[in-house]
N, C-alpha and C positions, 0 to 999 in steps of 0.2 A: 222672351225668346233670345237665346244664342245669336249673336249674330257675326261675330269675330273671333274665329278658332283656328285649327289644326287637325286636321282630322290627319290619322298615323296610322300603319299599320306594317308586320315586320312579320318575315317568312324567315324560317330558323332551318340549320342545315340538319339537327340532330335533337337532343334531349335537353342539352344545356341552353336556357336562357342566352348566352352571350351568344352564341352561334351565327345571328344575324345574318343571312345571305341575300335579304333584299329588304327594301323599305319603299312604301309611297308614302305621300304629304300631298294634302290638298291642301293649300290655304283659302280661307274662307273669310270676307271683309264686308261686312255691309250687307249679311244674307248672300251675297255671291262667291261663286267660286272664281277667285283672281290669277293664282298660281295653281301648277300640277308639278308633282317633282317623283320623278324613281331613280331608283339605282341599283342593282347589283353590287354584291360587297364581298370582299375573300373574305369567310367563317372564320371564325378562332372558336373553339378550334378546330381544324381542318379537316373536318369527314363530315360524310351525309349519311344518314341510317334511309334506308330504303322508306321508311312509312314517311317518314316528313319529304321523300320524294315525290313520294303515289300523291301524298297532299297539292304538292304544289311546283311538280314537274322540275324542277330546278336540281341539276347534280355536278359535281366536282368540273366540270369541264365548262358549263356556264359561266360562273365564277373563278378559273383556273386565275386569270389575269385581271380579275376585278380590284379593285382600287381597296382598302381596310376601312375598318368602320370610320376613324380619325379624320382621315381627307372627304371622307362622304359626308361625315355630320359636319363638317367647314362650311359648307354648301348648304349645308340645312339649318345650322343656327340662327344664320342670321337671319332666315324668313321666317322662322316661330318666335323672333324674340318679342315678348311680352305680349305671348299670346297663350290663350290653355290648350292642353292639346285634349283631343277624344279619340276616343280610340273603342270601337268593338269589342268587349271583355279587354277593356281597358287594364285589368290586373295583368296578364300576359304581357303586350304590349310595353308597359310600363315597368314590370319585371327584367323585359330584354334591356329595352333602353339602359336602367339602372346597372345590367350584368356586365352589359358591352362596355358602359364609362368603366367601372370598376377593373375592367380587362386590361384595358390600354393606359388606367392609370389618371383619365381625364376627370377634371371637376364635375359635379352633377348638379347640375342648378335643379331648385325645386321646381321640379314643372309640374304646374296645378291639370290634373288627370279628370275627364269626366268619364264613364264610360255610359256609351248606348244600348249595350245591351242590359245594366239595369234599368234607366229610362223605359225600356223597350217590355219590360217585365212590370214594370209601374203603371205604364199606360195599353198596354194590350192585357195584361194580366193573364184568361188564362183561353184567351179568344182565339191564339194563334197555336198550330201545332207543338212549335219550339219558335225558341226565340233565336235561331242562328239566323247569323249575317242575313244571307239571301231570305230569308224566310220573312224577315222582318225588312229588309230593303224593299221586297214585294208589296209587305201589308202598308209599307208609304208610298206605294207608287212608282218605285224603281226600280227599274229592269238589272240585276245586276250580272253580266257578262264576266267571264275570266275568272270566276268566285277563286280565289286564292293566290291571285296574282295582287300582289301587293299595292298596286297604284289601281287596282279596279274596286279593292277592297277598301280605300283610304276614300274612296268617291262616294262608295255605298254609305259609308258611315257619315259623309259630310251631309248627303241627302237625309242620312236620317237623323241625326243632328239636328238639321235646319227645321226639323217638325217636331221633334222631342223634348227638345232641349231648348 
C-alpha cells in the first residue's frame, strides 16, 4: 500500500494543457493526510472557453489578479519533494504540469506519476458504471463534494489512493 504521496489535481482555463488556473495538493505521509494546499493561478494563456467554465465554475475575473504558475509552484515544490505524485487520469494532470514548466521556461524534474483511475479500472473492473472521479470516490467510501474544484478533487484521489494503491 501507498502510503507517502501527493495527490494533485489542476483545473485548466481553455484547451491548452498549460492553461492552469487552479491546482490542489494533498500531501499524504504515513497513510494520513498531513498538508492541504490550493491556489488559483493567472492562465497563460489568458482566456477561458465557456465549457471548461460550465466544468469548474472558475472565469477571468477569479483569477484576474492571481499570482503565475512560477510563484505558486515555489509554494508547492518544496512539499512534493521526493515524493510521487497521483493524480485522477493522471495523463492530463501530468500533461498540464509538464505544459506549464515548458511555458515559463522552468526545469521539470521527473515526477514519478501514479494514476487512480487506472488502479480504479484494475480493481473494480467492470462493477462500476464508469470510472470517473466521484463515481469511484463513492465505490471507496467518499463522499466527494465540490467534484471539480481542485482541492476537493486532490482529497478524493488521496482517499482513493490510500485503498488502491
Amino acid at each position: 500500500m501507498m502510503t507517502d504521496f501527493a495527490a494533485i489535481d489542476f483545473e485548466t482555463a481553455n484547451e491548452q494543457p498549460c492553461s492552469v488556473c487552479s491546482v490542489g495538493v494533498v500531501i499524504v505521509r504515513g497513510g494520513e493526510i498531513v498538508d492541504r494546499y490550493y491556489a488559483l493561478i493567472h492562465p497563460e494563456p489568458e482566456y477561458y472557453q465557456w465549457f471548461c467554465q460550465r466544468v469548474h465554475g472558475l472565469c477571468a475575473a477569479d483569477t484576474e489578479d492571481a499570482p503565475c504558475f512560477p510563484d505558486v509552484w515555489a509554494e508547492i515544490a518544496p512539499r512534493i519533494e521526493g515524493l510521487p505524485l497521483v493524480a485522477h487520469n493522471a495523463r492530463f494532470d501530468e500533461g498540464c504540469l509538464k505544459a506549464v514548466h515548458r511555458v515559463y521556461q522552468m526545469d521539470y524534474p521527473d515526477y514519478e506519476f501514479f494514476d487512480t483511475l487506472q488502479a480504479s479500472r484494475r480493481h473494480f473492473g467492470h462493477t462500476l458504471p464508469n470510472h470517473q472521479l466521484q463515481t469511484v470516490a463513492a465505490a471507496c467510501g467518499y463522499d466527494l463534494r465540490q467534484h471539480h474544484h481542485a482541492l476537493a478533487d486532490a482529497e478524493a484521489c488521496a482517499r482513493i489512493a490510500l485503498q488502491l494503491l
